[in-house]
C-alpha positions as CSV (number, residue, x, y, z in Angstrom):
1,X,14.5,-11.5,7.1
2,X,12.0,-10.9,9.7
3,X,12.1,-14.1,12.4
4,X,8.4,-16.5,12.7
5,X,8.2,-19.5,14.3
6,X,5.3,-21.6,15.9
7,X,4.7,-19.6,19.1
8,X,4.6,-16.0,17.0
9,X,2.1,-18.3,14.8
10,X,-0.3,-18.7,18.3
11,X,0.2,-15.1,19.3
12,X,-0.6,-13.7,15.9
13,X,-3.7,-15.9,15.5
14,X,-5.4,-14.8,19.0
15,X,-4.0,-11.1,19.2
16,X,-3.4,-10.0,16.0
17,X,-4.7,-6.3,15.2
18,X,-6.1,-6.6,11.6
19,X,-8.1,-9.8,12.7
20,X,-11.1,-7.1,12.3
21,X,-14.4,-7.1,10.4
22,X,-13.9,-3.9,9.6
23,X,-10.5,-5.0,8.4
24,X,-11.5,-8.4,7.1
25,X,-14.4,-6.7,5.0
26,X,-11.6,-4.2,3.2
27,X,-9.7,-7.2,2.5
28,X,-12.6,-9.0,0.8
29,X,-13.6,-5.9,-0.6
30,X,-10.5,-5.2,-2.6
31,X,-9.9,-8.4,-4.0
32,X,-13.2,-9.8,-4.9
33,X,-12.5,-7.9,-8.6
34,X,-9.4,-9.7,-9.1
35,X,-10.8,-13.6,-7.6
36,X,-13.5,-14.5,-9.8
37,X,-12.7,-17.8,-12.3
38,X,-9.2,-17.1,-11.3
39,X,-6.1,-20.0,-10.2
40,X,-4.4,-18.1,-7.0
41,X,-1.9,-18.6,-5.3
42,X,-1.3,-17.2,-1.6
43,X,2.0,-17.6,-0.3
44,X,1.7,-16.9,3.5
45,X,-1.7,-16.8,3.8
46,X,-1.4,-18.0,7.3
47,X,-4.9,-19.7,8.6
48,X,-6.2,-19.1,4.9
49,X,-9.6,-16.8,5.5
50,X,-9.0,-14.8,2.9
51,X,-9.5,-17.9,0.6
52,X,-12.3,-19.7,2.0
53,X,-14.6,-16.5,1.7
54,X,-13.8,-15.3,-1.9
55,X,-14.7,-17.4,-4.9
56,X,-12.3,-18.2,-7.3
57,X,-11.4,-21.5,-10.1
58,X,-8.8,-22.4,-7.6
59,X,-7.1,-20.6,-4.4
60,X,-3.9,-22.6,-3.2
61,X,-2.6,-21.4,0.2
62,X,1.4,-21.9,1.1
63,X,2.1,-21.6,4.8
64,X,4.7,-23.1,7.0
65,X,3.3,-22.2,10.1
66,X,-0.2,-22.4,9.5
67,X,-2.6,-24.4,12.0
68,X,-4.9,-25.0,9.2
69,X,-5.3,-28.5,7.5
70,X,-6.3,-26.6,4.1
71,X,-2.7,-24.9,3.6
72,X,0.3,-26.6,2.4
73,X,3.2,-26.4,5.0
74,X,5.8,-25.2,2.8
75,X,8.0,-22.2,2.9
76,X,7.5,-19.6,-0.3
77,X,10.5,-20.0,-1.6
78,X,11.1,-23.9,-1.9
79,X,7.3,-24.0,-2.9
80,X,8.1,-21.7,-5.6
81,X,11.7,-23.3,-6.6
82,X,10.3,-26.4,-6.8
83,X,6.0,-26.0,-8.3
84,X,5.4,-26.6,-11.7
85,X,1.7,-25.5,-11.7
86,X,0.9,-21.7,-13.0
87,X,-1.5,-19.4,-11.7
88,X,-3.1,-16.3,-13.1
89,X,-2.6,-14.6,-9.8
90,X,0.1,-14.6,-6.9
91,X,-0.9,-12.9,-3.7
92,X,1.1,-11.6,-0.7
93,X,-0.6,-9.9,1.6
94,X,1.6,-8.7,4.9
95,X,3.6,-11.8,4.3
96,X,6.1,-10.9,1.7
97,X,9.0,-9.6,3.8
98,X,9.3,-13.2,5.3
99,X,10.7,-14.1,2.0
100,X,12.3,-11.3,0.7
101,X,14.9,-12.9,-1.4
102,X,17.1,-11.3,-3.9
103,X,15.3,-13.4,-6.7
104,X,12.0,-13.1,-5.3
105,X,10.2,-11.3,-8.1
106,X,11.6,-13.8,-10.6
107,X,10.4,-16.9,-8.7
108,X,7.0,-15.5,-8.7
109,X,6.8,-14.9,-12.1
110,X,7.8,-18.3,-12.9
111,X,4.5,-19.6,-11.6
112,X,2.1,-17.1,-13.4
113,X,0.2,-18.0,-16.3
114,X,1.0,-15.7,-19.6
115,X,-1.0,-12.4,-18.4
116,X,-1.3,-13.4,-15.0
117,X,0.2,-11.0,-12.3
118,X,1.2,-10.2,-8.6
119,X,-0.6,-8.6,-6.2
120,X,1.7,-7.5,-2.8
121,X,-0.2,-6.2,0.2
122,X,2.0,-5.0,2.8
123,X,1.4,-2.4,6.5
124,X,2.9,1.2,5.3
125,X,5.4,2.5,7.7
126,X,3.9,6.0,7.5
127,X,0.4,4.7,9.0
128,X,-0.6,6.9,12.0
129,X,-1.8,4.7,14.2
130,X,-3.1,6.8,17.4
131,X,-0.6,9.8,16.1
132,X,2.3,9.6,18.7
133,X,5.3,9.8,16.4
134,X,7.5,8.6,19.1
135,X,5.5,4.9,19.2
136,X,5.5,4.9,15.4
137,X,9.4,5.2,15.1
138,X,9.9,2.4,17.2
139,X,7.6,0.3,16.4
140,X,8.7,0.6,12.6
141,X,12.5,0.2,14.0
142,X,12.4,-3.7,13.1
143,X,11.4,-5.9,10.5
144,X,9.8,-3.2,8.2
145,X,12.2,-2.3,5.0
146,X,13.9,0.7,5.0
147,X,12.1,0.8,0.8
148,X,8.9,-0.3,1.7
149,X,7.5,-1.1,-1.8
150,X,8.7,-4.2,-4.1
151,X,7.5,-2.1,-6.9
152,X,10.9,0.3,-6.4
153,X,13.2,-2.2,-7.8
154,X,14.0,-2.8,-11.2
155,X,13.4,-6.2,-12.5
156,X,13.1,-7.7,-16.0
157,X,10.4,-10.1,-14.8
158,X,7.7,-7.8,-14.0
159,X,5.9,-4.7,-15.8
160,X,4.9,-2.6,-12.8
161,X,1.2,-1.5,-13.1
162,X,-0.1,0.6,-10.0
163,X,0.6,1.2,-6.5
164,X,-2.4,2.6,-3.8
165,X,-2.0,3.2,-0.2
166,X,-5.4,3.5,2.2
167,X,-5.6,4.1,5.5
168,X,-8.3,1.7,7.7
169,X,-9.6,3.2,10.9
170,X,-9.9,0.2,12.9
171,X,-12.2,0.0,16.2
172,X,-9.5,-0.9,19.1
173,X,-9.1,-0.2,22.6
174,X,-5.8,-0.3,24.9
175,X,-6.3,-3.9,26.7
176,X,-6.4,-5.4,23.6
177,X,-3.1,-2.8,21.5
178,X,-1.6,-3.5,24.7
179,X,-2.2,-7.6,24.6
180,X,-1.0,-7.1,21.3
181,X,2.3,-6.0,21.7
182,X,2.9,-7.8,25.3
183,X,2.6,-10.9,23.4
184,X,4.7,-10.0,20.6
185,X,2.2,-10.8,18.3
186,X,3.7,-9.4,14.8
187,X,8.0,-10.9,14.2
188,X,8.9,-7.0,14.6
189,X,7.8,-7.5,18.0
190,X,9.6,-10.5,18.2
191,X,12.9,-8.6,17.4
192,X,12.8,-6.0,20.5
193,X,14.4,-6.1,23.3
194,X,12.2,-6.3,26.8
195,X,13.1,-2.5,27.0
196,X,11.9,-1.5,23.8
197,X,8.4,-3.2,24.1
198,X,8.1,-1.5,27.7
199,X,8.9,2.0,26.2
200,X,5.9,0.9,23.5
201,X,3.6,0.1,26.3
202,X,4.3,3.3,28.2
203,X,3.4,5.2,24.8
204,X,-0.6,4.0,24.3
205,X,-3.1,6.0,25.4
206,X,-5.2,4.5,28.1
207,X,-8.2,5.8,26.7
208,X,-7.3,4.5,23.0
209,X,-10.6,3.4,20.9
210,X,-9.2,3.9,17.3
211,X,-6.4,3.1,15.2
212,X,-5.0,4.0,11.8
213,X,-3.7,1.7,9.3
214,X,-2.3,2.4,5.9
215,X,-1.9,-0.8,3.7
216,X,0.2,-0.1,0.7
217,X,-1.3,-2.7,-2.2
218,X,1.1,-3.1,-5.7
219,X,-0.1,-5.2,-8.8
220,X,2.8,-5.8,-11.0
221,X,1.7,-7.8,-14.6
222,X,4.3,-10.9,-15.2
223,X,6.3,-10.2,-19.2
């Protein structure tokens, strides 16, 4: 599984490249439907924005690396091994591959509520970014699954319900793509060598402004 640890936690919260409003607002945007009089759970929900802006019954946040005094500092998987609470939604959203456990999906389902269900948000490896295809295989080289949907699995825990992809054109220039990746701000980053990050650095544009993101989003209903 993809590394994290306290000074990925720093970089992510000051260059991370979906820290956006026009990224944030998609977020809220898309799961406002699914929020309202709802118990949620987030597991790695990192500084927890997504929810202190969104109303729901209940929203409990499970981070172990998080700065925020709001989240419990637990790991997913002894959280979920060890909670006796239920909750009509579970929520990943870019988190899930941090856990990725062989008995993931049936952890999760043990803390939904009859008719509750999962909802896994996750960066598609097929986003364009700025469209150089040599930047986009490398960057995609580490920590991303070679299946990148939970969904494609079979499980007898889960009734799979729908899968979307959309692509958000974010506003972004090079000093801060470039501050980005210098920093290592994502654990994929974390995983390249000092040659690999220079050969991303030589690929952006100088004159970037805009860049493509498609987020693949599956809900799968607990049986």
């Amino acid at each position: 599984m993809p590394v994290w640890n306290n000074n990925l936690t720093t970089a992510y919260e000051q260059h991370n490249i979906l820290n956006r409003p026009e990224f944030i607002y998609y977020q809220q945007e898309y799961f406002r439907q699914h929020c309202l009089d709802k118990d949620i759970l987030e597991l790695g929900g990192g500084n927890g924005n997504l929810g202190d802006i969104l109303k729901s019954n209940k929203w409990v946040n499970v981070d172990p690396y998080s700065n925020s005094d709001n989240i419990i500092k637990q790991d997913a998987i002894s959280y979920l091994e060890n909670c006796s609470e239920k909750y009509d939604l579970v929520i990943t959203c870019f988190s899930l591959h941090h856990f990725m456990v062989p008995n993931i999906k049936t952890l999760i389902s043990k803390g939904l509520k009859p008719g509750g269900y999962f909802i896994n948000s996750q960066i598609s490896p097929q986003s364009e970014f700025f469209g150089n295809e040599h930047f986009n295989r490398l960057f995609f080289s580490r920590g991303f699954p070679t299946t990148p949907t939970i969904s494609t699995s079979t499980t007898n825990n889960f009734k799979f319900h729908e899968k979307t992809e959309q692509t958000i054109t974010l506003k972004l220039g090079y000093q801060e793509m470039l501050n980005f990746i210098r920093q290592r701000s994502w654990s994929n980053l974390v995983e390249m060598s000092p040659s690999e990050v220079s050969n991303l650095i030589s690929y952006l544009p100088n004159d970037l402004s805009l860049l493509n993101i498609t987020v693949i989003r599956e809900i799968m209903y607990g049986i």
